[in-house]
C-alpha positions in Angstrom: -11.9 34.6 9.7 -9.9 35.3 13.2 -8.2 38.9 13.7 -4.4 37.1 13.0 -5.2 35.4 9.9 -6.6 39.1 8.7 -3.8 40.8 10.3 -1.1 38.0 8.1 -3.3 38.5 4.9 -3.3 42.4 4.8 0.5 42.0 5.7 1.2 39.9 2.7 -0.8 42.2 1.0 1.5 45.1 1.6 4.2 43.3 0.4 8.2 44.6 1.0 7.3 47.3 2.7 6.7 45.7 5.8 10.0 43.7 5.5 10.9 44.6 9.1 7.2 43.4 10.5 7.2 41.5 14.1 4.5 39.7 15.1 3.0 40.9 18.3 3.2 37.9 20.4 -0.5 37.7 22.0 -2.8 39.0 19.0 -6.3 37.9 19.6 -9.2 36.0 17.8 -12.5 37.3 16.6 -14.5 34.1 17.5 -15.1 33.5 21.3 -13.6 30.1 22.1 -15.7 27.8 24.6 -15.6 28.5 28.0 -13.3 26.4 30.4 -14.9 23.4 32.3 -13.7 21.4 35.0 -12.4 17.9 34.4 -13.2 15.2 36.3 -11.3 12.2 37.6 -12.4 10.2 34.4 -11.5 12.6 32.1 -7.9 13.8 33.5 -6.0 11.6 31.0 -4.3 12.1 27.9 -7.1 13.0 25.3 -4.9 15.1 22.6 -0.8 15.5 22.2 0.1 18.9 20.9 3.4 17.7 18.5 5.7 20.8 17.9 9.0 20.5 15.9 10.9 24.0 16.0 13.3 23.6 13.3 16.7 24.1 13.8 16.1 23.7 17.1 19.8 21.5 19.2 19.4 20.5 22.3 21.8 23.2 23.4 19.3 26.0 22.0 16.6 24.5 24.5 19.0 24.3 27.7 20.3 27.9 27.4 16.3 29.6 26.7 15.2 27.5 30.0 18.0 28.1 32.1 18.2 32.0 30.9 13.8 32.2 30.6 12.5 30.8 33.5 9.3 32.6 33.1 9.0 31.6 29.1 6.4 29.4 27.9 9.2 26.5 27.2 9.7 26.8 30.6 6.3 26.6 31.8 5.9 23.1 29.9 9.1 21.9 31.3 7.4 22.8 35.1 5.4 19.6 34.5 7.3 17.3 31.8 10.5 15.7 31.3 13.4 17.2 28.9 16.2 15.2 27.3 19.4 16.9 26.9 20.7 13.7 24.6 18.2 13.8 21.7 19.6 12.8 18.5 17.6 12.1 14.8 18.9 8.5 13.6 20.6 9.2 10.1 19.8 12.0 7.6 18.7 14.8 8.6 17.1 16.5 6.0 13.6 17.7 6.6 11.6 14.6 5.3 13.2 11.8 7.0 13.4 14.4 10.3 9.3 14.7 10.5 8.9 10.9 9.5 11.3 10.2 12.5 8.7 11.6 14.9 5.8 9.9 12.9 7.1 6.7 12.2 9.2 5.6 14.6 11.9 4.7 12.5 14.5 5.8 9.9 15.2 6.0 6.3 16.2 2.4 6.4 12.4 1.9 7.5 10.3 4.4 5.5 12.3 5.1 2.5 12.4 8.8 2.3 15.6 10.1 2.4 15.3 13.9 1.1 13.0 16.0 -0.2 15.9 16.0 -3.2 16.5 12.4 -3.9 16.3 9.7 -6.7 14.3 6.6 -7.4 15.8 3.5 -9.4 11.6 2.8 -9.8 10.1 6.1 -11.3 10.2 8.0 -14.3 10.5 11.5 -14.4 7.6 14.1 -14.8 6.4 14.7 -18.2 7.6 11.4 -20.1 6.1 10.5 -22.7 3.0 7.2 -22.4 3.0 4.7 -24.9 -0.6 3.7 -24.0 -0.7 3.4 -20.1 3.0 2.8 -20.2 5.9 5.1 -19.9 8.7 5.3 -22.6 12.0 4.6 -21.8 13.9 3.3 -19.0 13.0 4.2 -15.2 15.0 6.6 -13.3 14.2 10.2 -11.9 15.6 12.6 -9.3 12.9 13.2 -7.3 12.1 16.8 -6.1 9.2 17.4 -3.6 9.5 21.0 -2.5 8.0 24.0 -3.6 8.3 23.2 -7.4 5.2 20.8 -7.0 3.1 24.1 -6.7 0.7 25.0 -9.1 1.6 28.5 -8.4 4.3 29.8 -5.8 3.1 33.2 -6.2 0.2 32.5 -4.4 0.8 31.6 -0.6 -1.1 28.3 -0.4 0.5 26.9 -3.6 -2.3 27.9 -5.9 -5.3 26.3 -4.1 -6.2 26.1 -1.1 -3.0 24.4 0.9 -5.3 22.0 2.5 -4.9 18.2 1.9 -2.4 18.3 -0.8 -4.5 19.9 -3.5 -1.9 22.7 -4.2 0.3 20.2 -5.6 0.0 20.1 -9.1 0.0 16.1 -11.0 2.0 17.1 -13.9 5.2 17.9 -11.7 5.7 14.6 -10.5 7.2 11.7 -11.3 5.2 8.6 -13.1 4.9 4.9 -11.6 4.8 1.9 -14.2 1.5 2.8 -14.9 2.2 6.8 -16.0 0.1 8.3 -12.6 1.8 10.9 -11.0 3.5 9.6 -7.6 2.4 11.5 -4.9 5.0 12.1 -2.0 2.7 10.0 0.6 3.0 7.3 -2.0 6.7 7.2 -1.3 6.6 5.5 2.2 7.0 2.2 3.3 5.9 2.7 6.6 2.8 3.7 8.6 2.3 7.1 10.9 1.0 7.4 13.9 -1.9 9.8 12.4 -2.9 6.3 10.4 -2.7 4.7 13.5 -5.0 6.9 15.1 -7.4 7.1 12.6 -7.7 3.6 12.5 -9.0 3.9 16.4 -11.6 6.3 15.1 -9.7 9.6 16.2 -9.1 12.8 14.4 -5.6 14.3 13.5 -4.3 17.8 12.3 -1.0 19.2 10.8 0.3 22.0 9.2 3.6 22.5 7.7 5.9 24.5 5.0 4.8 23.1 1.3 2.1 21.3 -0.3 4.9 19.0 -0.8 4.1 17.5 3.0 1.6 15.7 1.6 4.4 13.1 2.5 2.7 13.2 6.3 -0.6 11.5 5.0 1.2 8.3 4.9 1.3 5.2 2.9 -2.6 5.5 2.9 -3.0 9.0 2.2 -5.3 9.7 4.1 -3.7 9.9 7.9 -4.5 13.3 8.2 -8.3 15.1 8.4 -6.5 18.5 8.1 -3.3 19.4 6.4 -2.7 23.0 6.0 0.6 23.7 4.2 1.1 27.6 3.4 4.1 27.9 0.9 7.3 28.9 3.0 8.9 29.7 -0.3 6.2 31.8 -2.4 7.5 34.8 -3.9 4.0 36.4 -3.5 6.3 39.3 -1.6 8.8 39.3 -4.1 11.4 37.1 -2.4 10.2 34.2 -0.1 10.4 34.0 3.7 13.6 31.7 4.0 15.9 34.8 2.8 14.3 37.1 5.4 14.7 36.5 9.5 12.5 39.7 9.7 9.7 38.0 8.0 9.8 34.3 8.8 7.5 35.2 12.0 4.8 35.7 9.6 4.6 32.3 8.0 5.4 31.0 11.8 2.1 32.6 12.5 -0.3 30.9 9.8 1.0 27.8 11.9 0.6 28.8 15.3 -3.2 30.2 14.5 -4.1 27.0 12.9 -2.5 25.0 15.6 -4.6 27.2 18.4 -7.8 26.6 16.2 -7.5 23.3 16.3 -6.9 23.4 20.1 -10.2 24.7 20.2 -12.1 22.3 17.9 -12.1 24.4 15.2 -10.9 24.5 11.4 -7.4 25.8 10.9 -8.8 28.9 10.0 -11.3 29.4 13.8 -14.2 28.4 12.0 -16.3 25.7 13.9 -17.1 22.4 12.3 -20.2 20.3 13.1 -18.7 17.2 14.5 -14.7 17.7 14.4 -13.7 18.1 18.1 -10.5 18.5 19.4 -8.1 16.3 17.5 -6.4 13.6 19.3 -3.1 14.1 17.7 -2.1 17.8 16.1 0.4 19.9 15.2 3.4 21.4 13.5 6.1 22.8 12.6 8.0 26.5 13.0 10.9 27.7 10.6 12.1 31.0 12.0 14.9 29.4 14.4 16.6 27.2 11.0 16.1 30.2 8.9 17.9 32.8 11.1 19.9 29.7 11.9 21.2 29.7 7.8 21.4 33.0 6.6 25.0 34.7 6.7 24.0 37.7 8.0 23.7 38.5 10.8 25.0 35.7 12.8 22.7 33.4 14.5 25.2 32.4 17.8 27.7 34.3 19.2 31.6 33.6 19.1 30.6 30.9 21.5 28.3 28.9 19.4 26.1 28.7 22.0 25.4 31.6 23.2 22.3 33.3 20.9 23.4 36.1 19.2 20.4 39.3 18.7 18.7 37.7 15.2 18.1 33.9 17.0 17.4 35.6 20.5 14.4 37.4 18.4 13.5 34.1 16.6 13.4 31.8 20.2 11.5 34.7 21.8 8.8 34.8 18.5 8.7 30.9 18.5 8.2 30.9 22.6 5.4 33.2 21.9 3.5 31.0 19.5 4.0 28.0 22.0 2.8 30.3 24.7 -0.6 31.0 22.5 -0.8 27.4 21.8 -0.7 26.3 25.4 -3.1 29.2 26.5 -6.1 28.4 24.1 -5.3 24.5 25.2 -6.1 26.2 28.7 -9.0 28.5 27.4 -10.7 25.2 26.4 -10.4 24.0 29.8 -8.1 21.0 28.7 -5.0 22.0 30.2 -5.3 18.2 32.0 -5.9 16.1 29.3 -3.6 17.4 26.5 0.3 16.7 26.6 2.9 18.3 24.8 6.1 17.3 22.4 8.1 20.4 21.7 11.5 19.0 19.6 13.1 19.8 16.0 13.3 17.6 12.9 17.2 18.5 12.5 19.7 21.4 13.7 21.7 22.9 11.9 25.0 22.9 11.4 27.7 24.9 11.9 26.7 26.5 14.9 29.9 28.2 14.9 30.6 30.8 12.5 34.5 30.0 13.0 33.6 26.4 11.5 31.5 27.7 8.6 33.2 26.0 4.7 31.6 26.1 2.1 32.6 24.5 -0.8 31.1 24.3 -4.1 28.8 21.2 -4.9 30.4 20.4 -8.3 33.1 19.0 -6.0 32.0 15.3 -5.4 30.2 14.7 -8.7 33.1 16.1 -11.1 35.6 13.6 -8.8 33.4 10.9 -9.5 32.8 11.6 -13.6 36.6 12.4 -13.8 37.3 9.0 -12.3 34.4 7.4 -15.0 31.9 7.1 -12.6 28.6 7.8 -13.3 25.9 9.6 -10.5 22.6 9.2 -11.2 21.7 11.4 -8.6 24.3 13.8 -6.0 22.4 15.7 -3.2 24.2 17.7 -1.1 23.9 20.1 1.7 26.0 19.2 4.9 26.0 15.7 3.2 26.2 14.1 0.3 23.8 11.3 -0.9 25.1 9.3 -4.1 23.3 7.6 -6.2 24.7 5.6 -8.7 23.6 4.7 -12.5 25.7 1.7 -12.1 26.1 -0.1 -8.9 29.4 -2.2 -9.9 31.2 0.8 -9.8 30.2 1.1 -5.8 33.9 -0.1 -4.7 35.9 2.7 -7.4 33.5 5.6 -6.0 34.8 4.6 -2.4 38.1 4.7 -3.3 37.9 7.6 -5.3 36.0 9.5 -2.2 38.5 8.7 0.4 41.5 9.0 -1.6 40.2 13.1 -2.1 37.9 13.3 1.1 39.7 16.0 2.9 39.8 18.4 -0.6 36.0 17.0 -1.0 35.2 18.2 2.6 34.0 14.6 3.9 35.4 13.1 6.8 34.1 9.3 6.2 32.1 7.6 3.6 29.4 5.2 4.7 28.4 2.5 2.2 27.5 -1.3 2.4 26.3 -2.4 6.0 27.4 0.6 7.7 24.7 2.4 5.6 21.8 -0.3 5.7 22.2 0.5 9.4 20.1 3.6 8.8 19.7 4.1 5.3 18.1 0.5 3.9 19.5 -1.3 1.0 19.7 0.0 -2.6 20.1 -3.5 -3.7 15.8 -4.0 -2.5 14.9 -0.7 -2.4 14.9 1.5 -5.3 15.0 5.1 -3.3 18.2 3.8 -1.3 21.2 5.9 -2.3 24.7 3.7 -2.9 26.5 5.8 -0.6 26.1 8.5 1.9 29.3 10.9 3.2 29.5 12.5 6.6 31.4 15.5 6.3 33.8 17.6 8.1 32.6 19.7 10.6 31.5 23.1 9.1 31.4 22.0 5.5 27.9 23.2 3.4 27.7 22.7 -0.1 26.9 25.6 -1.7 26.4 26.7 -5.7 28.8 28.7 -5.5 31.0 30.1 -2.2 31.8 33.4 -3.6 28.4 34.5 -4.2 26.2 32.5 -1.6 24.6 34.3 1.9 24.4 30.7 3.3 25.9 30.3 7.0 24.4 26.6 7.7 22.1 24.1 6.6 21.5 20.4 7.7 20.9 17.3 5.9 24.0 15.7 7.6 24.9 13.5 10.7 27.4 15.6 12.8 26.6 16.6 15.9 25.1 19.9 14.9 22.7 18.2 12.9 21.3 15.6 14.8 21.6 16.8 18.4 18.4 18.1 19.3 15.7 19.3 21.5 13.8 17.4 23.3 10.7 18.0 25.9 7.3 16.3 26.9 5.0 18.2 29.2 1.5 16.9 30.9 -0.1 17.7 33.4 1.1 16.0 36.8 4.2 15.0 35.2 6.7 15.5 37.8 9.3 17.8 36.3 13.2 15.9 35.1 15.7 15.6 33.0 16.8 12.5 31.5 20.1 11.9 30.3 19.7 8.8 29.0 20.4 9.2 24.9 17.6 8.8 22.5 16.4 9.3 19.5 13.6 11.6 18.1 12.1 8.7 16.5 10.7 7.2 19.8 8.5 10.2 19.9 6.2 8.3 17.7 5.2 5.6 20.1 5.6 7.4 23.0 2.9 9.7 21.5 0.7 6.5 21.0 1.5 5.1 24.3 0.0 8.4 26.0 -3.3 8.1 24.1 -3.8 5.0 25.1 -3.0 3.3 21.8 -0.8 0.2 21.1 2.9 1.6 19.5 3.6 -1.9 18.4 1.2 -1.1 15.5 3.8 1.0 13.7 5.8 -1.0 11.3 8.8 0.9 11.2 9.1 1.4 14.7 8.8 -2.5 15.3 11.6 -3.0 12.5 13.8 -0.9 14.2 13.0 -0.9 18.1 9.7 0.6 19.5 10.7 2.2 23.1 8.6 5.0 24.1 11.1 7.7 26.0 11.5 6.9 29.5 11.1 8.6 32.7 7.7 9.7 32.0 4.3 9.1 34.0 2.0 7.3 31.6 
């Protein structure tokens, strides 16, 4: 076991009373990683891409910590890569269709997942009863892939070991026609570039916040040799990390260790494992930036909303750190040359002005609807709202019922019919496709309840401060740019293929929707 993962274990250990822990930014490991060789001619190519999301993360974020930290390690990978200011996600912007973006290469439209809160026309919900090896009753179930699918969130990994989904527990999710449990890999209609890879014989790596991110194994469900997915939200310390900015470092940590292990050939916990190697395409994901980002207090930005106030300063400067330690045991292992980087976010978050900040309570849109005699299957809100409805001739009276109240509602358009097939498929064919999907006013967040809630953003939606984020690639020789050419996170997929040498065109929803790798780099 390394020194951090000891260090994070008697923390959690100690519980509240170490609510205002830091996490050193260079703490070392036990284990004595391979000594650094020389590369030669043949081997200085793109072997492994290091994929990073840093939630929460706009594109604005990333040009003020490299303009005002040259010597940062953001910085350092930007020496030799290629950052683009105009990085937008395509559509929703909630965490699951943000991730799938960078592994698929497409949209919602393409890999039916919309949020980790949706609703399936197909499924029936968890614990209905089987008549035989059918279930009773008429399909139709919310679907909730988060922390509920623990077995137990008082335990950090979910209840077992938070590797490969087996913290998840069956009887929490929803049944197919058959009455087995759904897993949320099963939900994709799309392939991942982890599949892709695996099908060239390569090995892949990935750690993220819940069991739940199963999801990442794709449509096979098995695109992933190692998935380590620590609970973000267990209440082993009494409240979970997303309600505290002064412990949030510690879950980033579990993430950054496991990434450096894996840098090094190891397991995600440093141990070494006969025959693994380096794998071609690793990664993960850090939370502290979106959770300083949402809490109320204290503010994330200054006046400005650009400028970071003291709480996201300490979060960039914790996050740099782990990128830094990432980078250096990529170094230690003498493959500095052959290993590129993708540092970008799954979503912002939005306001990023505390000015802006509305919230309103998320009873508004479905009482609207009932009082009107329409009938939601399914609301989910956050800086959006996606509607499903029971009954899908009542499309046209929800519309009108929306816009004639959208400013009280908070929404600033509704998006249904073609307009929403553009990015969010067709609920008519598929059976996770919401009927309509709102974008709101700048600033709104539906909340439980305004008076009482601590929340000062979220994402989920498609305004700017949602969907605008960062965006850099870093290898070695790269000659450093900017490109200000718009593009979209989901070309990260291919071009993450396209740098290993393997053909892009092999992922289905990238091909269905446009499979350019980013430009301006040296492949």
């Amino acid at each position: 076991m390394s020194t951090l993962r000891l260090a994070l274990l008697l923390v959690l250990a100690a519980g509240p009373a170490l609510a205002s822990y830091r996490m050193p930014p260079a703490m070392s490991y036990m284990h004595r990683p391979p000594p650094a060789k020389k590369m030669s001619k043949a081997e200085n190519m793109v072997e492994s891409v290091v994929l990073l999301s840093i939630d929460g993360l706009h594109s604005g974020d990333l040009t003020w910590w490299l303009q005002n930290r040259p010597m940062s390690a953001l910085a350092k990978l930007a020496m030799s890569g290629v950052v683009y200011p105009q990085a937008f996600v395509k559509g929703i912007t909630d965490s699951f269709p943000g991730v799938l973006a960078l592994l698929t290469g497409g949209s919602s439209k393409s890999h039916g997942v919309y949020y980790d809160d949706s609703y399936s026309r197909a499924l029936w919900c968890p614990g209905t009863p089987c008549n035989g090896s059918k279930p009773t009753g008429p399909p139709g179930c919310e679907l909730v892939f988060d922390e509920s699918l623990d077995y137990n969130l008082s335990d950090p990994n979910g209840g077992r070991t938070g590797i490969n989904g087996d913290s998840i527990n069956p009887a929490a999710l929803p049944l197919d026609q058959d009455c087995k449990p759904v897993y949320p890999h099963q939900l994709l209609t799309a392939n991942t570039i982890f599949e892709v890879a695996k099908s060239a014989g390569l090995r892949t790596a990935w750690t993220d916040k819940h069991p739940a991110y199963d999801l990442v194994q794709g449509p096979s469900g098995k695109g992933v040799d190692q998935l380590y997915t620590p609970e973000i939200n267990t209440d082993f310390m009494g409240a979970d990390f997303t309600h505290h900015a002064d412990q949030i470092p510690m879950y980033d940590a579990l993430h950054a260790e496991a990434i450096s292990s894996w840098a090094l050939g190891f397991d995600y916990q440093g141990n070494p494992q006969s025959g693994w190697g380096v794998p071609a395409i690793f990664g993960g994901n850090f939370q502290s930036v979106s959770v300083v980002a949402k809490l109320y207090s204290p503010a994330a930005y200054e006046a400005d909303g650009v400028t970071p106030a003291a709480s996201l300063l300490a979060a960039l400067e914790d996050v740099d750190g782990f990128v830094g330690r990432i980078a250096a045991y990529v170094d230690v292992a003498g493959r500095t040359p052959s290993t590129a980087f993708v540092v970008t976010a799954k979503h912002g978050n939005a306001p990023r002005k505390a000015a802006d900040l509305k919230l309103l309570p998320d009873t508004l849109v479905p009482n609207a609807l009932t009082a009107a005699g329409i009938k939601p299957a399914q609301v989910t809100q956050d800086t959006v709202s996606l509607i499903w409805l029971e009954d899908a001739s009542q499309l046209q009276a929800a519309v009108k019922v929306l816009e004639a109240n959208a400013t009280a509602l908070g929404i600033a358009e509704v998006i249904y019919g073609s307009a929403l097939q553009a990015f969010a498929g067709d609920p008519a064919t598929s059976p996770t496709a919401p009927h309509i999907v709102t974008r709101v006013i700048p600033g709104v967040v539906y909340v439980g309840n305004p008076a009482k809630h601590s929340k000062a953003g979220d994402h989920g939606g498609l305004n700017d401060d949602d969907t605008h984020v960062a965006l850099l690639v870093s290898k070695c020789g790269q000659k450093p740019k900017t490109v200000t050419d718009r593009v979209e996170t989901r070309q990260v997929a291919p071009t993450v293929l396209k740098l290993l040498g393997l053909d892009h065109t092999k992922l289905t929803a990238c091909m269905t929707e446009g499979c350019d790798p980013l430009p301006g780099l040296d492949y």
